[in-house]
C-alpha positions as CSV (number, residue, x, y, z in Angstrom):
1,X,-4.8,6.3,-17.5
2,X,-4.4,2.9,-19.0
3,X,-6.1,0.4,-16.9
4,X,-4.9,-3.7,-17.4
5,X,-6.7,-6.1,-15.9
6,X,-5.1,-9.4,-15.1
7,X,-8.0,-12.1,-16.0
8,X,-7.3,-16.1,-15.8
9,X,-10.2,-17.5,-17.1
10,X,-12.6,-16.4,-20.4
11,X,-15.2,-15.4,-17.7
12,X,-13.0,-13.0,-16.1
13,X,-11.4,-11.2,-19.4
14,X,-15.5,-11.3,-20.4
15,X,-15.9,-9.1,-17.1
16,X,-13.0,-7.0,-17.4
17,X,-14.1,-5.5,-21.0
18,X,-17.5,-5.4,-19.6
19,X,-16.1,-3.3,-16.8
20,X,-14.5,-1.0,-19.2
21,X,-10.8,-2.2,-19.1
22,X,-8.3,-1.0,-21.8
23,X,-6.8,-4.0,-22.2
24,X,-6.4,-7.4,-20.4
25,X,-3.5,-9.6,-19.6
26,X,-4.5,-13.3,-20.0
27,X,-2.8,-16.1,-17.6
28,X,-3.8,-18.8,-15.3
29,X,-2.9,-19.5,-11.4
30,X,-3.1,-15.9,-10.0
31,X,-2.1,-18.0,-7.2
32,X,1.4,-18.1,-8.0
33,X,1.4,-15.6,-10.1
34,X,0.3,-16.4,-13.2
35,X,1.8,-18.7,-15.9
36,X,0.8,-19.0,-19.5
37,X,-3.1,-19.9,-20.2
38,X,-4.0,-23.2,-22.6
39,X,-4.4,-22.2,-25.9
40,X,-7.5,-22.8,-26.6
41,X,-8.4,-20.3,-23.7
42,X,-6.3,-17.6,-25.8
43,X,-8.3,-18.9,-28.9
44,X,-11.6,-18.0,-27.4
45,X,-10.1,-15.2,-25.3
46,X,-9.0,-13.7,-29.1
47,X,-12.3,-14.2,-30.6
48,X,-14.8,-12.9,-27.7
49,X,-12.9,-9.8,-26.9
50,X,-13.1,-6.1,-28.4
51,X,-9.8,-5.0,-26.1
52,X,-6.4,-6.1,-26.7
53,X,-5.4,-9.0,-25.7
54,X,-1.8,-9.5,-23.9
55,X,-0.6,-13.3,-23.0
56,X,1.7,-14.4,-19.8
57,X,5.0,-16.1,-21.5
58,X,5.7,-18.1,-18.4
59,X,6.5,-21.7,-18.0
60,X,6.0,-22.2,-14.5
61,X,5.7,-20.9,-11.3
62,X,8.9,-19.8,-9.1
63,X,11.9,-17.9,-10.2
64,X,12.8,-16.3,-13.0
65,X,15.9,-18.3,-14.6
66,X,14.9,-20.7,-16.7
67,X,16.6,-23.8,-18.5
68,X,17.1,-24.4,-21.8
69,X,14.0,-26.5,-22.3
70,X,11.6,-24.3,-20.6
71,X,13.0,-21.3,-22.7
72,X,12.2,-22.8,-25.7
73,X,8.5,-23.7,-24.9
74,X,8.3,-19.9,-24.0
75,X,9.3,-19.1,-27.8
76,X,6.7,-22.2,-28.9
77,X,4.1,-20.3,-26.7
78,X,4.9,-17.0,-28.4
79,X,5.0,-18.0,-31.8
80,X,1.4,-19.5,-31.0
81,X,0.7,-16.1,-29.8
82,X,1.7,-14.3,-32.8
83,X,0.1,-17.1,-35.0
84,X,-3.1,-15.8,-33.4
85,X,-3.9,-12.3,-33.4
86,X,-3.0,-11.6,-29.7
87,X,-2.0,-8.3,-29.2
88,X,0.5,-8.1,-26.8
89,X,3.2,-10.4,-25.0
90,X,3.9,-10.3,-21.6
91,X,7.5,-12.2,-20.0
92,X,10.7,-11.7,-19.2
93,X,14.0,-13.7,-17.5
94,X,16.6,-13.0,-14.9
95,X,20.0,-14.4,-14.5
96,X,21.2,-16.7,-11.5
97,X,21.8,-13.5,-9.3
98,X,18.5,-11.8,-10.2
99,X,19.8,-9.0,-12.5
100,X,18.6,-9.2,-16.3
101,X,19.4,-11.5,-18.8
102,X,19.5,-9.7,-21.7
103,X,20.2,-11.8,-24.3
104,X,17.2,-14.0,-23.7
105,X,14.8,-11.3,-22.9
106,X,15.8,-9.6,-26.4
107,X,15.4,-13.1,-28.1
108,X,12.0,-13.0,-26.6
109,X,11.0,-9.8,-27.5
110,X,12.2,-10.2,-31.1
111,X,10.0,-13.6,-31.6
112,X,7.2,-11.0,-29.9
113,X,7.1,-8.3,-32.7
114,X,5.4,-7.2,-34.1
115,X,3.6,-7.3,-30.5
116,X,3.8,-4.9,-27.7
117,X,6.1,-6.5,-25.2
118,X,5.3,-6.0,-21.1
119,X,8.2,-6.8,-19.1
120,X,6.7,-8.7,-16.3
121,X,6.8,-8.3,-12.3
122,X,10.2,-9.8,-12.1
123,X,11.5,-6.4,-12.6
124,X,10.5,-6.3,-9.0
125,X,13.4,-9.0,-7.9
126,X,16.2,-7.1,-9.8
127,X,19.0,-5.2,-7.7
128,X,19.1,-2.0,-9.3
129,X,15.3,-1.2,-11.0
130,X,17.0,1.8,-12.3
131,X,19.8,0.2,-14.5
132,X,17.7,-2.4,-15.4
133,X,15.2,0.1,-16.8
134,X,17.0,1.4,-19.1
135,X,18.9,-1.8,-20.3
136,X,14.4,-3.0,-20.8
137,X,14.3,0.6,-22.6
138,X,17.3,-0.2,-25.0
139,X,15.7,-3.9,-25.7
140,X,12.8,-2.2,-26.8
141,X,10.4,-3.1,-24.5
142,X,7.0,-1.1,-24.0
143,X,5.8,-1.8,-20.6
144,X,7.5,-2.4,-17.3
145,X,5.0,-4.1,-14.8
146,X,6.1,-3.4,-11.3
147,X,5.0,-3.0,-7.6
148,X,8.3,-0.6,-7.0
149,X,10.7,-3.6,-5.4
150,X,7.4,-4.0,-2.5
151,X,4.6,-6.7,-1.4
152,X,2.2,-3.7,-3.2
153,X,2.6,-1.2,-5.2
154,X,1.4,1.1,-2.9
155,X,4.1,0.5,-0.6
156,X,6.6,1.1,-3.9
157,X,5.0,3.6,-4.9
158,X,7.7,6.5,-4.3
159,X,10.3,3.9,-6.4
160,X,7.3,3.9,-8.8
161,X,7.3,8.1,-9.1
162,X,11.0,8.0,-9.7
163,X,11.1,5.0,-12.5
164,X,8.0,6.7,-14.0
165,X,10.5,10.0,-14.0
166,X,13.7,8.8,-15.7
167,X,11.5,6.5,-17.9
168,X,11.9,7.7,-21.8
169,X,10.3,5.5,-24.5
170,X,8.6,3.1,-21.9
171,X,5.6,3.3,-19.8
172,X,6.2,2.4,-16.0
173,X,2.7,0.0,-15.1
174,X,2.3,0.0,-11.1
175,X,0.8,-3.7,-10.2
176,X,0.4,-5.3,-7.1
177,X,-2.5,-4.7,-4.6
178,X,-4.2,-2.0,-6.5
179,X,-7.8,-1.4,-5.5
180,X,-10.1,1.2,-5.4
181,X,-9.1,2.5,-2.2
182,X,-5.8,3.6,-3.9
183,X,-6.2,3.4,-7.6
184,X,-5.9,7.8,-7.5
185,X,-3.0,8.1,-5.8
186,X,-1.0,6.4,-8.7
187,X,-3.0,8.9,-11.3
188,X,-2.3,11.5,-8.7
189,X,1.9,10.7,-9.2
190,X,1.7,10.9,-13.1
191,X,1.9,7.2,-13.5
192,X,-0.1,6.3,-16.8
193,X,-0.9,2.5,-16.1
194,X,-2.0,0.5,-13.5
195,X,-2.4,-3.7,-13.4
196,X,-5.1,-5.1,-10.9
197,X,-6.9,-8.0,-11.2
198,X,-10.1,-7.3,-9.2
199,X,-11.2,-10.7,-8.4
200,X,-13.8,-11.8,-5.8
201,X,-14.5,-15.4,-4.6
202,X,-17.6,-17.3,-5.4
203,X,-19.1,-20.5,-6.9
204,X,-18.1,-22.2,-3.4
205,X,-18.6,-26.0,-2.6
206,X,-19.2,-27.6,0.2
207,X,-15.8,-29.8,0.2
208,X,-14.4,-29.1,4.0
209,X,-14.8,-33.2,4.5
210,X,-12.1,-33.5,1.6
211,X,-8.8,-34.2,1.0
212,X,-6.4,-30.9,-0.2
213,X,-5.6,-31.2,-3.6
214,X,-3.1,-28.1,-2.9
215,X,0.6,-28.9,-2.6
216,X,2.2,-26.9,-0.1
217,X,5.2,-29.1,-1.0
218,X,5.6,-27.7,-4.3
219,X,5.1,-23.6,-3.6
220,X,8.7,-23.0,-3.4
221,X,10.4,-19.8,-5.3
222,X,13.8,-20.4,-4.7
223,X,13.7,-24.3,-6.4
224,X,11.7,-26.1,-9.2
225,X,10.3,-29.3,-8.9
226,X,11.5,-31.5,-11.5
227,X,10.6,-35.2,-12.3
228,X,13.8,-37.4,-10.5
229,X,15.5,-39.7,-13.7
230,X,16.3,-42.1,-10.5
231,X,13.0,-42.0,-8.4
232,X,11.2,-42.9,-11.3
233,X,13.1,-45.2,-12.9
234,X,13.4,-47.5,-9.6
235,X,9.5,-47.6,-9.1
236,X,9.3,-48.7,-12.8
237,X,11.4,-51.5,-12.2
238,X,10.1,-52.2,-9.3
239,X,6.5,-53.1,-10.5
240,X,7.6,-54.0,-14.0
């Protein structure tokens, strides 16, 4: 069973080949889910590691529909990718109502070959996983990450079995909440990859006296903060 860990930092993808991992997918901010690390952490990432190397393609946190500027920084991040030896890409992008957009997930995956290409966790937001499977299997795409449509792929795990079953050219990867606690029963279903990122907490500092540098404000899926033309423009005249 193929075993991909997710790692945000040179430290952690250090670890996960340490550990034994297969492979590792490279991003920053688990706590949104990941989004695409600096380049020069892929640089060192590239030249430290023995495993393949897959990079998060995304622009920012939230949903899954991006505009036209953001999608063409996820084909600048890409070609960086490619420039660089990485090994595999790892994105994806849905339409308005959540189902596929395939027209921009093929342009990504053609700017990703000769890469493998993962299909990323918002497979897990799409109405019908099973149609959507196979429109990711006609793009070409190797990997589907998903947690079956659930908070945890062990909740998903019997929509996991059945994508696993119709699946033909790719390879169904069950993410979310995977620990070693439950890491068999996915081997135990026939599913050949599993995504975990097996972090623990440390380096603490004794900072309870300061102020939150956390935005609660800005953790929103459903909207995307932008920069207001307006906003800004009336603060610049009013201190110019």
């Amino acid at each position: 069973m193929l075993v991909e860990v997710c790692a945000n930092s040179l430290e952690s993808a250090l670890v996960a080949q340490e550990a034994g991992a297969d492979r590792i997918e490279l991003c920053s901010e688990l706590g949104v889910g990941g989004i695409t690390p600096s380049y020069g952490l892929i640089q060192m990432v590239r030249e430290r590691l023995d495993i393949p190397v897959h990079v998060l393609i995304r622009p920012r946190s939230g949903h899954f529909t991006y505009s036209d500027l953001e999608f063409e920084v996820m084909l600048k991040n890409i070609a960086f990718c490619v420039e660089n030896g990485v090994d595999g890409i790892v994105s994806g992008v849905l339409l308005a109502d959540c189902n596929l957009d395939e027209e921009r997930t093929e342009a990504l995956i053609g700017a990703s070959r000769p890469l493998k290409f993962t299909f990323h966790r918002a497979f897990d937001w799409v109405p019908n996983p099973k149609k959507t499977l196979q429109q990711l299997e006609a793009l070409g795409v190797d990997y589907i990450l998903t947690s079956g449509l659930e908070t945890s792929a062990e909740k998903g795990l019997d929509l996991l079995n059945e994508l696993n079953a119709i699946s033909e050219k790719n390879i169904v990867m069950a993410g979310g909440g995977i620990r070693l606690d439950n890491c068999e029963k996915f081997k135990a279903v026939g599913l050949r990859a599993i995504h975990l990122s097996g972090t623990s907490f440390g380096n603490e500092l004794p900072i309870s006296e300061k102020i939150p540098m956390n935005s609660s404000t800005h953790l929103r899926e459903d909207q995307i903060a932008v920069t207001n033309l307006e906003k800004v423009r009336q603060i610049v005249r009013s201190v110019k």
